[in-house]
C-alpha positions as CSV (number, residue, x, y, z in Angstrom):
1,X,107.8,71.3,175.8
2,X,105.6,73.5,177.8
3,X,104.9,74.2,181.3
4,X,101.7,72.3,181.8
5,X,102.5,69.4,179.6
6,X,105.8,68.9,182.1
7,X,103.7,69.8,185.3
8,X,101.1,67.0,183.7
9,X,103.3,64.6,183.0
10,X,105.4,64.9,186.5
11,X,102.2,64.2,188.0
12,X,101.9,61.2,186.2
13,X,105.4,59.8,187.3
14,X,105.7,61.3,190.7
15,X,102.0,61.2,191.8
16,X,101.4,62.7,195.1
17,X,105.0,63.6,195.7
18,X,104.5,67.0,193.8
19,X,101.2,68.1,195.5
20,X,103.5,70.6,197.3
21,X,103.4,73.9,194.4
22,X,107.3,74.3,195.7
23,X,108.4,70.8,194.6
24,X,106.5,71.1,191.8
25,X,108.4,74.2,190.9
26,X,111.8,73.2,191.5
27,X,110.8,69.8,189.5
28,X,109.5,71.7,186.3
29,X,112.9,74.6,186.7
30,X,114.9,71.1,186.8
31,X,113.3,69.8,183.7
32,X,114.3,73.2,181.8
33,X,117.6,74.0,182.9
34,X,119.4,70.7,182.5
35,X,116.9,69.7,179.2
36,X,115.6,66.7,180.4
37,X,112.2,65.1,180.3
38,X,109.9,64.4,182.9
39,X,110.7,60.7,182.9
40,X,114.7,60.8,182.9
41,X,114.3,63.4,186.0
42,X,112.1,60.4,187.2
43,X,114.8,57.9,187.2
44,X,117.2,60.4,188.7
45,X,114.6,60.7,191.7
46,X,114.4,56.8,191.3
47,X,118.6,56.2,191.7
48,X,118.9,59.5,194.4
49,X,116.1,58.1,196.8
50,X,117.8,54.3,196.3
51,X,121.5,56.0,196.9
52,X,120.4,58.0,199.8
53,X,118.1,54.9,201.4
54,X,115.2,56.9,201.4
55,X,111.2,57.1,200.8
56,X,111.2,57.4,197.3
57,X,107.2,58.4,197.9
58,X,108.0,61.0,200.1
59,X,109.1,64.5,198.3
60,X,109.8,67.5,200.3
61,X,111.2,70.7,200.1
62,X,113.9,69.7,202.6
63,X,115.5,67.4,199.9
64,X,115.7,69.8,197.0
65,X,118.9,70.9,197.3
66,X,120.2,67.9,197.8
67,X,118.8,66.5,194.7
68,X,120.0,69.6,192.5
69,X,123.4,68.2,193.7
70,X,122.8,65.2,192.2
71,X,121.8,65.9,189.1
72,X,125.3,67.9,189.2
73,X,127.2,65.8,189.8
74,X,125.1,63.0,187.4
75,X,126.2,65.1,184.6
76,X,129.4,65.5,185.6
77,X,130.0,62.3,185.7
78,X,128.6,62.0,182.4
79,X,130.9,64.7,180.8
80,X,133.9,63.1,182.1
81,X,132.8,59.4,180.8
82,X,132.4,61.2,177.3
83,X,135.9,62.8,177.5
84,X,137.7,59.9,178.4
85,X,136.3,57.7,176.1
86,X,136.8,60.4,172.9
87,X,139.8,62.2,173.9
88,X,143.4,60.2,173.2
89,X,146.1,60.5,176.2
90,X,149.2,63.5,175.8
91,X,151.9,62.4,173.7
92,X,150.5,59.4,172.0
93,X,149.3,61.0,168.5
94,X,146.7,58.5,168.6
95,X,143.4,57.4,170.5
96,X,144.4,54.4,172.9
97,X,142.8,50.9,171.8
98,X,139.9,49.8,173.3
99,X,139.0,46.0,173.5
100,X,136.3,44.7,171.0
101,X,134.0,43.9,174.0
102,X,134.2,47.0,175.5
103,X,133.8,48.8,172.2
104,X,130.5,47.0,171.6
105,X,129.4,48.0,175.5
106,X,129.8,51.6,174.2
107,X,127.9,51.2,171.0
108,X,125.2,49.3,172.9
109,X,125.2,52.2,175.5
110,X,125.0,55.4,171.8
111,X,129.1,56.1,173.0
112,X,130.6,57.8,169.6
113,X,134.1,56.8,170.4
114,X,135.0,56.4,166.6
115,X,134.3,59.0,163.8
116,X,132.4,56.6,162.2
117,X,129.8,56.0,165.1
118,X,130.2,60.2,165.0
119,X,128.4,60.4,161.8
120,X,125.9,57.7,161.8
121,X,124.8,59.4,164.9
122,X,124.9,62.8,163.6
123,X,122.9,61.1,160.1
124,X,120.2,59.7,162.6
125,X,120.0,63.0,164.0
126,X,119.0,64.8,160.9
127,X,116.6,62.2,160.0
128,X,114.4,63.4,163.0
129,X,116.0,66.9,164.0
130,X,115.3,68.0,167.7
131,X,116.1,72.1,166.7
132,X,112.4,72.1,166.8
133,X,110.7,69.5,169.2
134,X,107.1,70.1,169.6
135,X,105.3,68.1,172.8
136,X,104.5,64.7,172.4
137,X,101.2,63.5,171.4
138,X,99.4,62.9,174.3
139,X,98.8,59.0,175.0
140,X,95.0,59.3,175.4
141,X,94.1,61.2,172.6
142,X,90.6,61.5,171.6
143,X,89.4,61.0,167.8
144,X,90.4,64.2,165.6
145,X,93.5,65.0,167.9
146,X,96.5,65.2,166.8
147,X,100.0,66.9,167.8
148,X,100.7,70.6,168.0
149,X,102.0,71.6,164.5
150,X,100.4,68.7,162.8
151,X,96.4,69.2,161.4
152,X,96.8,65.4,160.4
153,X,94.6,63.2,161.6
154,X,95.3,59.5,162.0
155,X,92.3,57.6,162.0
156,X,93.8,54.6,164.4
157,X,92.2,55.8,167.7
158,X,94.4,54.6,170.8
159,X,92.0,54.1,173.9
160,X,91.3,56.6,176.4
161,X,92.8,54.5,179.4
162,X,96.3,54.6,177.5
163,X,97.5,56.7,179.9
164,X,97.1,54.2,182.9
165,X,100.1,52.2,181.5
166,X,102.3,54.6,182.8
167,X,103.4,53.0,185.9
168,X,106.4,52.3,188.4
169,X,107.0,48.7,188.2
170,X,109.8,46.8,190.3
171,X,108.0,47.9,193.3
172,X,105.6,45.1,193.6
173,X,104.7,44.3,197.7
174,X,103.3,40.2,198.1
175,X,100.1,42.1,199.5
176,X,99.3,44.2,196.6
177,X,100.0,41.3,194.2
178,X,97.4,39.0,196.3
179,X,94.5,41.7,196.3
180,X,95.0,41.7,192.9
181,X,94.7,38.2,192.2
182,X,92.1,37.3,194.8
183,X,90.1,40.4,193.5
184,X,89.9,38.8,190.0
185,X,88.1,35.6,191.6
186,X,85.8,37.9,193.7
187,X,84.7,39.8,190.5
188,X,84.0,36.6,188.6
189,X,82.3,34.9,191.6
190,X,79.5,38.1,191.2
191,X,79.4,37.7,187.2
192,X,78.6,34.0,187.6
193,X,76.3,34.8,190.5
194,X,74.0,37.4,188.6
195,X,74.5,35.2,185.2
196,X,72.5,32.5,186.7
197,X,70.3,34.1,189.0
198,X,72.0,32.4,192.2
199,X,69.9,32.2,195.1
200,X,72.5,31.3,197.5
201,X,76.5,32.9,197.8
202,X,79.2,31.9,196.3
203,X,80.2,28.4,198.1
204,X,83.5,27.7,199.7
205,X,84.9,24.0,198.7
206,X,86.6,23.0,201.6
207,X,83.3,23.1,204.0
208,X,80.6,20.0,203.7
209,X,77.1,20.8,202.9
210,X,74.2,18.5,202.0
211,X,73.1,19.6,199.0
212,X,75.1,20.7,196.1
213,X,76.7,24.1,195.8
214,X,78.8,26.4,192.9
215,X,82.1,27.8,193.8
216,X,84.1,29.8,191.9
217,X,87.9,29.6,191.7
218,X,91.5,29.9,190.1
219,X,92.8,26.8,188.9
220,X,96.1,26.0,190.2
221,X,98.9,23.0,190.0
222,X,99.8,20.9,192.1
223,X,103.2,19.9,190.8
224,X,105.7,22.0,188.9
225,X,105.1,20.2,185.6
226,X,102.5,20.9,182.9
227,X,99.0,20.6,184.6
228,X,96.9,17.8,183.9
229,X,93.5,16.5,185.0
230,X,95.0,14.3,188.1
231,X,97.0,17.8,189.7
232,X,93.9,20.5,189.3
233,X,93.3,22.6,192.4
234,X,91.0,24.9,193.0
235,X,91.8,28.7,194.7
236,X,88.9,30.3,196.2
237,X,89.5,33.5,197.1
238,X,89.7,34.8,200.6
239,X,86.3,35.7,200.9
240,X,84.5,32.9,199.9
241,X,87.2,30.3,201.2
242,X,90.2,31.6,203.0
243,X,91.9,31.2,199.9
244,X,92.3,27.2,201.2
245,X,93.0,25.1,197.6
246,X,91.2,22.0,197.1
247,X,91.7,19.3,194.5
248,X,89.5,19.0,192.1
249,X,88.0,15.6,190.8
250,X,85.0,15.0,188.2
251,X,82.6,13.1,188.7
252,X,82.1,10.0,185.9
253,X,78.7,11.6,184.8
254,X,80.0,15.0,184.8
255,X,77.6,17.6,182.9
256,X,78.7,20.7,181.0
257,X,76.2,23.4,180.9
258,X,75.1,25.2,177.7
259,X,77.6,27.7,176.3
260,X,76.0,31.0,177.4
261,X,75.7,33.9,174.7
262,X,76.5,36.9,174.6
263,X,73.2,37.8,172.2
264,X,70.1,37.4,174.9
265,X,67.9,36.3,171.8
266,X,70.0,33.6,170.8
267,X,69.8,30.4,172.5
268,X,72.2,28.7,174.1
269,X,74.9,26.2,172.5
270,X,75.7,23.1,173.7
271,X,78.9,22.5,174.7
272,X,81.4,19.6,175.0
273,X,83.8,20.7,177.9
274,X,85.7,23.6,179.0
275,X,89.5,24.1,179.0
276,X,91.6,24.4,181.9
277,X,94.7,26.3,182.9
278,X,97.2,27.6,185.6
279,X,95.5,31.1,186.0
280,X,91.9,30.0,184.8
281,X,88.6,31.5,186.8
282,X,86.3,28.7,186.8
283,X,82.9,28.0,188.1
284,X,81.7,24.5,189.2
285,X,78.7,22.5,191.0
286,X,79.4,19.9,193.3
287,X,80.4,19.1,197.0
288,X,83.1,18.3,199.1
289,X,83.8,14.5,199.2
290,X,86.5,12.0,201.3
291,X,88.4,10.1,199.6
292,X,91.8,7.8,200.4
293,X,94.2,11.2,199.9
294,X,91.7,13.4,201.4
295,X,89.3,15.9,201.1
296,X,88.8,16.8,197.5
297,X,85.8,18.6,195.4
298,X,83.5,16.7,193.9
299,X,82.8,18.4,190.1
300,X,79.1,17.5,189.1
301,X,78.7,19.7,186.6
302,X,81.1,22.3,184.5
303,X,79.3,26.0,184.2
304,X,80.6,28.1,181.2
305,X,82.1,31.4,182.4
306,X,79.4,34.6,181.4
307,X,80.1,36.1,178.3
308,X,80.9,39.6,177.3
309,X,78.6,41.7,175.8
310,X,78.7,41.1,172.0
311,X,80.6,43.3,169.8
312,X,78.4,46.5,168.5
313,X,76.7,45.1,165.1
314,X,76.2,48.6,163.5
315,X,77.7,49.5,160.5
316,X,81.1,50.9,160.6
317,X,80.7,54.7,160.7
318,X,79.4,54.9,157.0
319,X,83.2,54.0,156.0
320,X,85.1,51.2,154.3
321,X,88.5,50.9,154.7
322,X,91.8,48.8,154.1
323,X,94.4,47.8,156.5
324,X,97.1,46.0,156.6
325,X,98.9,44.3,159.9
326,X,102.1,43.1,160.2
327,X,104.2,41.5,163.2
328,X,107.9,41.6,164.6
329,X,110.7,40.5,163.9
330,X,111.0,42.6,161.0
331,X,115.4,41.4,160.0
332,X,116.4,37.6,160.0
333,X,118.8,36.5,162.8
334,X,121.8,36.0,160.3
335,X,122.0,39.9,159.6
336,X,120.6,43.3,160.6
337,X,119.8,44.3,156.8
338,X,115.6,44.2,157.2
339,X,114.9,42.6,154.2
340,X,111.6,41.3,155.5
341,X,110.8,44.9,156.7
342,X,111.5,46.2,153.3
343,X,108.7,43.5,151.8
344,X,106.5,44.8,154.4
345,X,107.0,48.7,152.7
346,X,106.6,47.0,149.2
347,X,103.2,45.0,150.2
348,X,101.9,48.4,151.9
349,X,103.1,50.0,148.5
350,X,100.9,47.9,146.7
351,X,98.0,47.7,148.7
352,X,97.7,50.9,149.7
353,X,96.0,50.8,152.7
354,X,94.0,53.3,154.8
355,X,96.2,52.1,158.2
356,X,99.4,50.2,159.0
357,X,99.9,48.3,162.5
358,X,103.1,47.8,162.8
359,X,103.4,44.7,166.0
360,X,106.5,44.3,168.1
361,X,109.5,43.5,168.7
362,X,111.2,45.9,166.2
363,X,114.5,45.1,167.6
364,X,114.4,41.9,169.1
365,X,116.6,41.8,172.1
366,X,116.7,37.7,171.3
367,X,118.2,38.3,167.7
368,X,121.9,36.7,168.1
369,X,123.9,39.9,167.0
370,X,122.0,42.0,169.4
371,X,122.7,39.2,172.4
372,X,126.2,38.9,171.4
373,X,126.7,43.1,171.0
374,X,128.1,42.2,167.5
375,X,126.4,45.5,165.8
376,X,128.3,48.8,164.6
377,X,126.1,51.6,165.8
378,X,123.5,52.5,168.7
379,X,120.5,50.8,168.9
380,X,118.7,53.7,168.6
381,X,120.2,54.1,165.2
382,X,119.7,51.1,164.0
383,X,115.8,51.7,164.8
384,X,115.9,55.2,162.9
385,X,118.1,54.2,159.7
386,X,115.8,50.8,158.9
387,X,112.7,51.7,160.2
388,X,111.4,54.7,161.0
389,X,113.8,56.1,158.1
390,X,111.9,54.7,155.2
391,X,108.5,54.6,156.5
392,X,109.1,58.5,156.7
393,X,109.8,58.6,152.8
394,X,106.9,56.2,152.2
395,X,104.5,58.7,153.9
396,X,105.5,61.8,152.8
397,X,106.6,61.1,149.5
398,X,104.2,58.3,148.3
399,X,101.3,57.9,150.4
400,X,100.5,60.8,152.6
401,X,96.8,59.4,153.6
402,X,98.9,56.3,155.7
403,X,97.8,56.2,159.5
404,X,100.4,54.3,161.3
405,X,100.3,53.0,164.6
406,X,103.0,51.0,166.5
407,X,102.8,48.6,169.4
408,X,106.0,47.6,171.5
409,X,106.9,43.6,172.5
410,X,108.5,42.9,176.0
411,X,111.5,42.2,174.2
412,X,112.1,45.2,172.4
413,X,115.4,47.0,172.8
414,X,113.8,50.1,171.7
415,X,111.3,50.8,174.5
416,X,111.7,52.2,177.7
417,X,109.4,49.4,179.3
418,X,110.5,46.1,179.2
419,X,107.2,44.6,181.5
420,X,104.1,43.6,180.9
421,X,101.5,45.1,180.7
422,X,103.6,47.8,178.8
423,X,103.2,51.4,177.9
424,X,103.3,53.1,174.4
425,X,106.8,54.4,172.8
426,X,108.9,52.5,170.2
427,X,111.9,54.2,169.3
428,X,114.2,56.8,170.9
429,X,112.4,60.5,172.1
430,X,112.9,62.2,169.1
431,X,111.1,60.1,166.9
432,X,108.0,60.0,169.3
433,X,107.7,64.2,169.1
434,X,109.0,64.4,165.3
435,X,106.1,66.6,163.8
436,X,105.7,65.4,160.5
437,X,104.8,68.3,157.7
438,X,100.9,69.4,158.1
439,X,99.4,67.1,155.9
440,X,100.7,63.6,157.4
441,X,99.3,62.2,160.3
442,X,101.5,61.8,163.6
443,X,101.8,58.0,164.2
444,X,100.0,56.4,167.0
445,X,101.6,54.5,169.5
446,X,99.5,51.9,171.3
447,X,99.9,50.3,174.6
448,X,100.9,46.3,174.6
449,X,98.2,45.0,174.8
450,X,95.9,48.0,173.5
451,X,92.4,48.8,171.8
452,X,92.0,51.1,169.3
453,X,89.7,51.9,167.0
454,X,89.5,52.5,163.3
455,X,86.0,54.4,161.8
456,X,83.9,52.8,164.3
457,X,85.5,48.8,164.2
458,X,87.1,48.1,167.3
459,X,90.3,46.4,167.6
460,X,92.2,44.9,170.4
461,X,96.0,43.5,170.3
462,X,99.3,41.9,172.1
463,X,102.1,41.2,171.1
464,X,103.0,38.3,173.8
465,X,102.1,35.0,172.1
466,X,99.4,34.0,174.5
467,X,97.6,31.6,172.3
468,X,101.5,29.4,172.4
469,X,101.6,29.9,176.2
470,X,97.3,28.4,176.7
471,X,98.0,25.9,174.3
472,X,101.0,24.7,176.4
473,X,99.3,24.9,179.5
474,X,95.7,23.7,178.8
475,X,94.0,20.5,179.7
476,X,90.8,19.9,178.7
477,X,87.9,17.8,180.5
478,X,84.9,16.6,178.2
479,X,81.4,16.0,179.3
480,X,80.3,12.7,179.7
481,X,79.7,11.0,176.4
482,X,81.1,13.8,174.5
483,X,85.0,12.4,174.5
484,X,84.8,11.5,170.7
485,X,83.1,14.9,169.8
486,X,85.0,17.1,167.2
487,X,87.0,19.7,168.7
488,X,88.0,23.2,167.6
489,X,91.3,23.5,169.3
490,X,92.1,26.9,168.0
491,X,89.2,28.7,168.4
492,X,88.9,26.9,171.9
493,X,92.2,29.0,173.2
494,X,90.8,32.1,171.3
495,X,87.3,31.6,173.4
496,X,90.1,31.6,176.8
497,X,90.8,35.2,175.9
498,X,86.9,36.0,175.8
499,X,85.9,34.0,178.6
500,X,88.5,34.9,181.2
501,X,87.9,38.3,179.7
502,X,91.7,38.7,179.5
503,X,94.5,39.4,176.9
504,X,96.9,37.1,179.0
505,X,95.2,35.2,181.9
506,X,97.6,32.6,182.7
507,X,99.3,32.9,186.0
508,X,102.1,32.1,186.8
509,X,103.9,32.6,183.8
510,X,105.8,29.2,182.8
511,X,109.1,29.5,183.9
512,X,110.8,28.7,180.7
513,X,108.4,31.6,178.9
514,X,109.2,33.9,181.2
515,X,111.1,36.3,179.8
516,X,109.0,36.9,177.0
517,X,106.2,37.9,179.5
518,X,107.8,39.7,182.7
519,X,104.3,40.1,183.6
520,X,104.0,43.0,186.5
521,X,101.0,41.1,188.6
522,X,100.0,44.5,190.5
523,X,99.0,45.6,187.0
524,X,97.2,43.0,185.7
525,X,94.1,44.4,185.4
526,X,95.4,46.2,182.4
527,X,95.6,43.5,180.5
528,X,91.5,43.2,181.3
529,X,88.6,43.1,178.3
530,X,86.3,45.4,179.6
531,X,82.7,46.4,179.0
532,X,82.4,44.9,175.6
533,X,84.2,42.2,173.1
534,X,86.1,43.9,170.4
535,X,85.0,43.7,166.6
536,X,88.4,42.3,165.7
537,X,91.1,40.6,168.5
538,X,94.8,40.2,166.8
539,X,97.0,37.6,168.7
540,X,100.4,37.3,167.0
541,X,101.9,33.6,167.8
542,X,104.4,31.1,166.6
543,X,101.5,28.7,165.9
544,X,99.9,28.5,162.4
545,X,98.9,31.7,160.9
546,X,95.1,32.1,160.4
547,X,92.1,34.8,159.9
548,X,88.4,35.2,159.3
549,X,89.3,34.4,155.1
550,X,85.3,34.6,153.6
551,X,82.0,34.5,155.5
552,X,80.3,32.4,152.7
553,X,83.0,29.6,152.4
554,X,84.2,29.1,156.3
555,X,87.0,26.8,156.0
556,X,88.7,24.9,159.3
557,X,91.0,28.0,160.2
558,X,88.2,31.1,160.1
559,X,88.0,32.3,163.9
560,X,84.8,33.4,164.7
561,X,84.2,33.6,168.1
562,X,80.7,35.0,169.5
563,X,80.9,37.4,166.5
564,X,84.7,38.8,167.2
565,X,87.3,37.7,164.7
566,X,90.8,36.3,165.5
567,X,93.5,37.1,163.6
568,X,97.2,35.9,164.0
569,X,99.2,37.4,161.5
570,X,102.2,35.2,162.0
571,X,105.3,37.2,162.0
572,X,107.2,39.3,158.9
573,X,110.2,37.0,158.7
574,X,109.6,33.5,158.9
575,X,112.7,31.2,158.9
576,X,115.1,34.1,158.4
577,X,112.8,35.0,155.0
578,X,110.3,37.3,154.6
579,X,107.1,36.3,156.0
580,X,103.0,36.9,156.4
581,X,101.4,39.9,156.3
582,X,97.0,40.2,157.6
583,X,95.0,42.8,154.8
584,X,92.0,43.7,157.1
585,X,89.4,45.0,154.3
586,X,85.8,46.4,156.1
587,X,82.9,47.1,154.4
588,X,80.6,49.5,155.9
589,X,78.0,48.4,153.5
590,X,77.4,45.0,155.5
591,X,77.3,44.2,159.2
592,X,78.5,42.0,162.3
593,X,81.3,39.9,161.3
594,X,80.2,39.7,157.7
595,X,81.8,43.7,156.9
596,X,85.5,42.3,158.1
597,X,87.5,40.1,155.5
598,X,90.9,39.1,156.3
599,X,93.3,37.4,154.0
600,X,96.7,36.3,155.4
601,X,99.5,37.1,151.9
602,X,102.8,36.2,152.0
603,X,105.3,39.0,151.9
């Protein structure tokens, strides 16, 4: 790794701690003489300021020394671990024997305290040698980039802002986590304002007024139980109201206004109620009213959150292309064999697509074995002998025109990140900088959630399964005299993700769903839909798989929202068989949703 890519990614980690050019040095002489990354000196600084009780922001020249020790005596410590773990005592011809739980903590933690660990590790090693690691690719590369020592190109385009998912998380302060959150309302108060051509601010609900105004809020519960129409409240933010909640009630005549589109020349369509849910921006028209409980606001009439700009209708870049998309788990739960990953290298064998997205988790940290530590190597080598192994062989010595990209879950064991919103990395270090030979492209590996692009379509992704946690959450109030109107419940939690312009916008998490979230609020606006609506949105879930299947004959399960298509792939094993797999197939011959077919196979 050279000097500038470690001085660049320092900066990253440590951020203004290393504006001194003498910390900065000792940092970078660090990195080289005891071969680490940027990153794992990181976490030293991390565990030395935490030891010490000091600023971990603060970096200066006074405390070099002192953190040189450390790292001393951090290996040390290491070397001794190793030694007593591998070497057996004087005089007793054998190694000592451990207990079967604190064997599995060692294989858990890539110990090689038997010679069988010893040579899976070594065989992992020489799948993806580090005798010649090149720098990693850098996270926001630019189309036609591509690592040093590999000319491939790999036509899955990460976004530019990939890089901002590098973050210290853990360190959230109650402050920075309300700015954040009463930001959001602020920013949605001005897109509802300038949508319809308000004359007056954005109301606050708890103050009376004589005519009716619009305020725009988060929608909160009142009770610790799944939200319903009766528990609504209403959070303005601290600009508009003092962030004072309100309860909501609607009136009997309540009105819904016309679904606004995202095409200017289109008119608008009529709508039959909105969705609500803990985390929701909403906007309403009303006043406050009195009633036996108290104050509460008085909902007249529903207004439809601002769309985003449509998705770009021209043709894609003068190419067609094929891809396929496949979600995690990729191994039942009664074994760690992969079968189901295996049908996922015979489908791509057989469809031979242009680009593979490979979806989180890859090792599940839910999987029974995993939870139990009842595996018999590292977890890292687990990852590298099933996975990244024989996708290897399929690339170079089948299909060398494969683009693969990878996107990590919250509950991957094979990530460094374990919050949400997540940076890009599956698998240990040195399969991230393996150089494949010159004429395969490096994989791409995408932030969770993450755009990317693929010959002009763009594509957006997560792997949390938002659409199960809305549909848990959501109540939904109808106009009046539109309670018996036919309802698209599916493509009514897709349109959340639109609307609240968000690849996860509920907040709080539910508690039992929590860990499959570990949402980092602070960060949140990561997980924001910006500028523009993506050509193609995939949201892998638990609930019944479906896609955009012909434009000609749209059946019940196509997802078309404001011309961006939904996909949920399902998962690759499916009741502990192989599963689902999405074939994306665009044709740059047609336009808008019409050039992006989707079939949903079975594996």
């Amino acid at each position: 790794m050279s000097q500038e890519v470690i001085q660049k990614e320092l900066m990253e980690l440590f951020g203004r701690s290393l504006e001194t050019p003498e910390v900065m040095a000792a940092c970078v002489t660090f990195c080289k003489t005891y071969a680490m990354s940027p990153e794992d000196l990181f976490y030293s600084w991390q565990s030395f300021t935490f030891n010490r009780k000091t600023d971990m922001g603060h970096f200066g020249s006074e405390q070099i020394p002192g953190f040189r020790d450390y790292i001393n005596a951090e290996l040390k410590n290491k070397v001794k671990q190793r030694t007593s773990t591998s070497t057996p005592a004087r005089g007793s011809g054998a190694a000592p024997k451990a207990t079967k739980s604190a064997y599995r903590a060692r294989v858990l933690a890539g110990a090689t305290a038997t010679p069988e660990s010893a040579l899976k590790s070594s065989l992992s090693r020489s799948v993806f040698p580090t005798d010649d690691v090149k720098p990693i690719l850098p996270l926001n590369v630019s189309e036609g980039a591509s690592r040093t020592g590999a000319p491939g190109k790999n036509i899955i385009v990460p976004a530019s802002n990939i890089s901002q998912f590098t973050y210290r998380y853990m360190y959230e302060k109650t402050i920075e986590r309300a700015n954040v959150l009463d930001s959001r309302i602020d920013e949605f108060g001005r897109y509802v304002s300038d949508f319809y051509s308000l004359t007056d601010d954005i109301a606050d609900p708890n103050l009376a007024t004589e005519e009716d105004v619009v305020v725009v809020g988060r929608i909160c519960d009142a009770t610790d139980s799944k939200l319903t129409e009766s528990s609504l409240l209403l959070e303005p933010s601290r600009w508009a109201g003092s962030g004072r909640r309100i309860p909501l009630k609607f009136a009997p005549n309540v009105r819904c206004a016309s679904q606004p589109s995202p095409d200017p020349q289109a008119s608008a369509a009529p709508r039959t109620g909105i969705g609500l849910f803990p985390g929701a921006i909403a906007a309403f028209r009303g006043a406050l009213a009195h009633g036996l409980e108290g104050p509460f606001f008085s909902v007249k009439e529903m207004l439809p959150l601002p769309p985003l700009k449509a998705p770009v209708l021209s043709k894609a870049s003068g190419r067609s292309f094929t891809a396929l998309v496949v979600s995690g788990p990729y191994t039942s739960d009664a074994d760690m064999h992969f079968e189901p990953f295996k049908a996922v290298l015979s489908a791509v064998r057989q469809a031979k697509p242009e680009a593979l997205i490979l979806l989180g988790p890859f090792l599940d940290s839910n999987h029974p074995l995993i939870r139990e530590g009842d595996i018999d190597q590292p977890i890292d080598n687990i990852f590298l002998s099933k996975i990244a192994a024989p996708l290897r062989d399929l690339v170079i010595k089948e299909q060398n025109n494969l683009s693969i990209a990878m996107m990590p879950s919250v509950r991957d064991m094979v990530t460094h990140k374990n919050v949400y919103p997540q940076g890009a990395g599956v698998g240990p270090t040195r399969y991230q900088i393996w150089n494949p030979p010159p004429h395969i492209s490096p994989t791409s590996f995408l932030s969770n959630p993450g755009a990317f692009s693929i010959h002009g379509v763009n594509f957006g992704a997560t792997t949390v399964d938002v659409l199960f946690h809305l549909r848990k959450q959501e109540v939904f109030k109808s106009a009046a005299g539109a309670e018996s109107a036919p309802r698209d419940a599916m493509g009514e939690l897709c349109r959340h993700i639109l609307d609240q312009r968000s690849y996860y916008p509920v907040f709080p998490v539910p508690y039992d769903l929590s860990a499959d979230v570990n949402l980092d609020v602070s960060h949140s606006q990561l997980l924001s839909i910006v500028d523009a609506a993506p050509d193609v949105i995939i949201v892998p879930s638990r609930l019944k798989e479906f896609a955009k299947a012909s434009t000609l004959n749209v059946s019940a399960e196509d997802i078309i929202v404001d011309n961006t298509v939904f996909i949920n792939p399902s998962a690759a094993t499916k009741f502990n068989a192989p599963g689902m797999v999405a074939r994306i197939t665009v044709d740059a011959m047609k336009q808008g949703p019409e050039r992006i077919a989707v079939d949903i196979v079975k594996l």
